[in-house]
mmCIF file of the C-alpha atoms, coordinates in Angstrom:
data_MODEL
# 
_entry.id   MODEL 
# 
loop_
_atom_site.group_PDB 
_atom_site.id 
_atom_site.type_symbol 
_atom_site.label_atom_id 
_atom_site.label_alt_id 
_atom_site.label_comp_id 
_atom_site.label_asym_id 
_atom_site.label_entity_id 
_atom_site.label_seq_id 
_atom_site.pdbx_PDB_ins_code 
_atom_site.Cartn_x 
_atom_site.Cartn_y 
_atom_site.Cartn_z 
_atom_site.occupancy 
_atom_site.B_iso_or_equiv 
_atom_site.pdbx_formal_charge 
_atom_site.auth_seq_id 
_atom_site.auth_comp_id 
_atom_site.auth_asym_id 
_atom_site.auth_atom_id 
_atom_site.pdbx_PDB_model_num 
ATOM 1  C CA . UNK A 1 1  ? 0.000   0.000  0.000  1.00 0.00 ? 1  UNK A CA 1 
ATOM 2  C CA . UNK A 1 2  ? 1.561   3.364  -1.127 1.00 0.00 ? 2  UNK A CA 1 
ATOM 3  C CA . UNK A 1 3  ? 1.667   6.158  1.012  1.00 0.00 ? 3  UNK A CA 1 
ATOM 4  C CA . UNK A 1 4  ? -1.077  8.033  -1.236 1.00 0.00 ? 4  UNK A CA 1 
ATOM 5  C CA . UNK A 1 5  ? -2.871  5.274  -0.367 1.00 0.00 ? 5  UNK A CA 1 
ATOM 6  C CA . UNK A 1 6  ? -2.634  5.429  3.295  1.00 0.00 ? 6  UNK A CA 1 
ATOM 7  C CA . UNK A 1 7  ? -2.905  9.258  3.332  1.00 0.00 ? 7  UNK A CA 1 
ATOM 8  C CA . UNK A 1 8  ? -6.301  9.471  1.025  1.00 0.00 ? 8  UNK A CA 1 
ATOM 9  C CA . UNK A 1 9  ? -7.716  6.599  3.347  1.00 0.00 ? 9  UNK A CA 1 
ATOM 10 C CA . UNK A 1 10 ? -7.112  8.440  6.970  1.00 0.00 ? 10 UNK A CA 1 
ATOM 11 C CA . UNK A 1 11 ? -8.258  11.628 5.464  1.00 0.00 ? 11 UNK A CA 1 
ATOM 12 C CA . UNK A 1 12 ? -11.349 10.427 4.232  1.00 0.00 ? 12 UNK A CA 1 
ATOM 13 C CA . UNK A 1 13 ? -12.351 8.828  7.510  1.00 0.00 ? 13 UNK A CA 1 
ATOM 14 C CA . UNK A 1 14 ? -12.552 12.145 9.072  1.00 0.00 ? 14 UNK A CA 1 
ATOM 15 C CA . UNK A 1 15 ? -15.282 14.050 7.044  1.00 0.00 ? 15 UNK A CA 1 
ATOM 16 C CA . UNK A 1 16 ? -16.873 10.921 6.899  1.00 0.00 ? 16 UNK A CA 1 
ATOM 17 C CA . UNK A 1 17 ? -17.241 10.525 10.605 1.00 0.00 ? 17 UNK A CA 1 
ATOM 18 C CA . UNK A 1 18 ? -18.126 14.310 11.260 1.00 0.00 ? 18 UNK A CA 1 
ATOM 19 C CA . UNK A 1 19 ? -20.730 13.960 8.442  1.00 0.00 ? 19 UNK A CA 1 
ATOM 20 C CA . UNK A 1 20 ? -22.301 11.119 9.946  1.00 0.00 ? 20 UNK A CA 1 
ATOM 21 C CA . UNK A 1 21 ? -22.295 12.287 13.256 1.00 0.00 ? 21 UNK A CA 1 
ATOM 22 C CA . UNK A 1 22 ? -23.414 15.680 11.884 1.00 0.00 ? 22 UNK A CA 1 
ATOM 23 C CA . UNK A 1 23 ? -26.789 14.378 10.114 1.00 0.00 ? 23 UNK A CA 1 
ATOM 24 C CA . UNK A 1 24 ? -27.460 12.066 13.312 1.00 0.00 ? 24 UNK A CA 1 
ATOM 25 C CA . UNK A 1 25 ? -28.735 14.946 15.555 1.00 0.00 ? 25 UNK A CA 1 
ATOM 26 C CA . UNK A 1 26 ? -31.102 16.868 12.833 1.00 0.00 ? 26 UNK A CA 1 
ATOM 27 C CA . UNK A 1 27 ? -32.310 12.849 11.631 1.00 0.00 ? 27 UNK A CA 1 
ATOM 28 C CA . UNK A 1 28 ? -33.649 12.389 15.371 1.00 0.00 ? 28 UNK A CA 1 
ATOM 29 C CA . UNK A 1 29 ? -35.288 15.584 15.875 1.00 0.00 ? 29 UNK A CA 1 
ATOM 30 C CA . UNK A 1 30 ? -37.268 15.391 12.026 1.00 0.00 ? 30 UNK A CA 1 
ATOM 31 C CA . UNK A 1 31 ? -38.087 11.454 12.743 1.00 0.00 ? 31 UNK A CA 1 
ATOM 32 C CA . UNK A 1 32 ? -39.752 12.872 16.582 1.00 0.00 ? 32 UNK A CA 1 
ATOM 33 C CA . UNK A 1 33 ? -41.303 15.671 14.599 1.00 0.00 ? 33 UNK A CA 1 
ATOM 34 C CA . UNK A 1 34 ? -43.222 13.111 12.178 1.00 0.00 ? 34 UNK A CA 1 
ATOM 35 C CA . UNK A 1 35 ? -44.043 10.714 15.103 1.00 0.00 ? 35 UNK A CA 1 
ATOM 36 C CA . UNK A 1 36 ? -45.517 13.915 16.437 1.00 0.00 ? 36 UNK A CA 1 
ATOM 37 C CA . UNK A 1 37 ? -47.814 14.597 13.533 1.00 0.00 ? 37 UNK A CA 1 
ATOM 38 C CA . UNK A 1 38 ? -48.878 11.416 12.914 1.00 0.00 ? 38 UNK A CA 1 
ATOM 39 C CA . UNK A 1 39 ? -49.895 11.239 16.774 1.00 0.00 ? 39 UNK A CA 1 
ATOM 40 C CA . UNK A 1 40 ? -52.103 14.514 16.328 1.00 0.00 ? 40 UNK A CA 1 
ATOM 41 C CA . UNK A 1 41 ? -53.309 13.280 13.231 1.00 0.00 ? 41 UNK A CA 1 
ATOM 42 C CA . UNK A 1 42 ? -54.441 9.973  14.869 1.00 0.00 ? 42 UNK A CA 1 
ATOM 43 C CA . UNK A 1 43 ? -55.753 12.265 17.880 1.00 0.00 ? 43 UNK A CA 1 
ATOM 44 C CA . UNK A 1 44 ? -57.988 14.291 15.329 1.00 0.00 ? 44 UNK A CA 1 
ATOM 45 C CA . UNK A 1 45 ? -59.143 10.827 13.827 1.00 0.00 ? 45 UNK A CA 1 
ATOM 46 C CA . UNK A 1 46 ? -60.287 9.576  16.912 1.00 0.00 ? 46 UNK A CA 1 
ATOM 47 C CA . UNK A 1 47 ? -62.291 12.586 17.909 1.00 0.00 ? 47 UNK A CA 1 
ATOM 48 C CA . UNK A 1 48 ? -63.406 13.072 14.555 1.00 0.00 ? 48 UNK A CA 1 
ATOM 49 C CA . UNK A 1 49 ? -62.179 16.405 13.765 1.00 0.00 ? 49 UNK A CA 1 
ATOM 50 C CA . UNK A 1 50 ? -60.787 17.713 10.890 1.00 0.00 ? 50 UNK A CA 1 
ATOM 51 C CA . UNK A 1 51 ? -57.745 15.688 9.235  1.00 0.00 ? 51 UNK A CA 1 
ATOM 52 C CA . UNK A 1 52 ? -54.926 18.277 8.240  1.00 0.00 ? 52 UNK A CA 1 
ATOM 53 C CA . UNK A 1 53 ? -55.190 21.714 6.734  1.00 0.00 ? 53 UNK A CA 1 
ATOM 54 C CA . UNK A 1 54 ? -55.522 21.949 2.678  1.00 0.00 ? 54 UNK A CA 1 
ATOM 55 C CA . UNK A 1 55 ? -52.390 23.725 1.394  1.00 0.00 ? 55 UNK A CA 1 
ATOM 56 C CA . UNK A 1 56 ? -51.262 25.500 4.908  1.00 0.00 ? 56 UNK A CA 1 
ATOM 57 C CA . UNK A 1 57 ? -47.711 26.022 6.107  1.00 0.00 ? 57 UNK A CA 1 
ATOM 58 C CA . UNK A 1 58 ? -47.265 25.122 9.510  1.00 0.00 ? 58 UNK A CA 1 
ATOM 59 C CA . UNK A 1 59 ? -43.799 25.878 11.328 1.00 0.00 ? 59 UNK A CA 1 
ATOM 60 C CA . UNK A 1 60 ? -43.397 22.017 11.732 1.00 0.00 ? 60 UNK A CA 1 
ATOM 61 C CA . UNK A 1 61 ? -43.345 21.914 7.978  1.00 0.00 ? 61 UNK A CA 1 
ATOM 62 C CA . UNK A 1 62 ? -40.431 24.683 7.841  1.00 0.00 ? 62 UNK A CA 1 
ATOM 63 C CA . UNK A 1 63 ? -38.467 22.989 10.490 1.00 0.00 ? 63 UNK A CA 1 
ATOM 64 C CA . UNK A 1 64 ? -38.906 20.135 8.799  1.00 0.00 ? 64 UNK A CA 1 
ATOM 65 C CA . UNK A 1 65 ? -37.587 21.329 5.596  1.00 0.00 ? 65 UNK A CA 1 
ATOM 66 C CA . UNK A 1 66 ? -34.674 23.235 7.942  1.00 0.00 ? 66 UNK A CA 1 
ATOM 67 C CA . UNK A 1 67 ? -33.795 19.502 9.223  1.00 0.00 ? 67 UNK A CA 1 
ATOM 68 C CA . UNK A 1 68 ? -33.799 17.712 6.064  1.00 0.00 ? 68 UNK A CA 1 
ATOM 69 C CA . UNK A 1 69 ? -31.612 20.444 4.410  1.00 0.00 ? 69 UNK A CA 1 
ATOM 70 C CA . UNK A 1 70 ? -29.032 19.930 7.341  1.00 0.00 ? 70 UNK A CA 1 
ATOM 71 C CA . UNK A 1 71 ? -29.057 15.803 7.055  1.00 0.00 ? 71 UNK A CA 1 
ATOM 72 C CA . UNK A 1 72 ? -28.473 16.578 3.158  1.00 0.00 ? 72 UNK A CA 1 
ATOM 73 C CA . UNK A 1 73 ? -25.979 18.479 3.590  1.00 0.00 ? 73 UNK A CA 1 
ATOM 74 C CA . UNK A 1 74 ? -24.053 16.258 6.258  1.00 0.00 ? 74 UNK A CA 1 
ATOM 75 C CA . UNK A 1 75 ? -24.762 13.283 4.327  1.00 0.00 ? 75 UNK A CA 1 
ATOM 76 C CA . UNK A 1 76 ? -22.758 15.078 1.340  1.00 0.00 ? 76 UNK A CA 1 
ATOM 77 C CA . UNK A 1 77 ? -19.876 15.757 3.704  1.00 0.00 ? 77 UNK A CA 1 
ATOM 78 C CA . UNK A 1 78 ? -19.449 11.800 4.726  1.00 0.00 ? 78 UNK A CA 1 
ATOM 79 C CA . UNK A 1 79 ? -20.124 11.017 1.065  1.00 0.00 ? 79 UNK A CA 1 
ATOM 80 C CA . UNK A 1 80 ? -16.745 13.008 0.574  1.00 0.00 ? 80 UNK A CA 1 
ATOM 81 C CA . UNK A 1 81 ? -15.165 11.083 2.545  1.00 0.00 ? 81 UNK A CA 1 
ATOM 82 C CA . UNK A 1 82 ? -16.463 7.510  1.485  1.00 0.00 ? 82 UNK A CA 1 
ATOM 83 C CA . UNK A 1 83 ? -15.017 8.951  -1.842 1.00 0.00 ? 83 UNK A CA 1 
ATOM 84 C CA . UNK A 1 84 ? -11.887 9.679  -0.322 1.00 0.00 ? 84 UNK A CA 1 
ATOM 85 C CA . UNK A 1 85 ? -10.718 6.171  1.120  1.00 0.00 ? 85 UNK A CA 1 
ATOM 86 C CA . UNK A 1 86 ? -12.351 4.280  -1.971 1.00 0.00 ? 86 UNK A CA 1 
ATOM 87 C CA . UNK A 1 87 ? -9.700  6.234  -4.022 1.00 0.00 ? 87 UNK A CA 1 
ATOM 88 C CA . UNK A 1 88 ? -7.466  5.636  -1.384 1.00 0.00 ? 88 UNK A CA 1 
ATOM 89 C CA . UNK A 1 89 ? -8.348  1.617  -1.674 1.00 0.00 ? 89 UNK A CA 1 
ATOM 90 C CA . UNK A 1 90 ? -7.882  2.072  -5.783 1.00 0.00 ? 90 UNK A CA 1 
ATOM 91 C CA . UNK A 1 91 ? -4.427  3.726  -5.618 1.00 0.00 ? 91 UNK A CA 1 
ATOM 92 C CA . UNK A 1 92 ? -1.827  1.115  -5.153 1.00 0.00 ? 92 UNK A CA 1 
# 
């Protein structure tokens, strides 16, 4: 194994670590945010109210959005690295 090799391998550990442990924070809080909703929306079933609200933005939805953007993004960064040691592996 060259020392290209080596070097492209340790490096690409690191953003791929810090990505994943980036996207696992924002992941949680948008999964609990959907297990909320579907709670309420399971709560309005059972008392027969109205089911959700035709075309409306609620901040849920923005935060949402706001989480998923953050989990893309840190799911980009630890794709870098997965890049970065497969290189590493093809470089002899």
């Amino acid at each position: 194994m060259s020392a290209l090799a080596l070097v492209l391998g340790v490096v690409g550990l690191a953003p791929g670590a810090v990505g994943l442990s980036r996207a696992r924070g924002p992941w949680s809080r948008y999964q609990a945010l959907r297990a909320r909703e579907a709670n309420g929306e399971r709560y309005r079933a059972w008392r027969g109210g109205p089911t959700g609200s035709a075309g409306d933005t609620t901040g849920a939805d923005v935060m949402k959005a706001v989480l998923r953007a953050r989990v893309r993004e840190a799911l980009i960064v630890a794709a870098v690295g997965v890049v970065l040691v497969l290189v590493g592996v093809l470089v002899r």
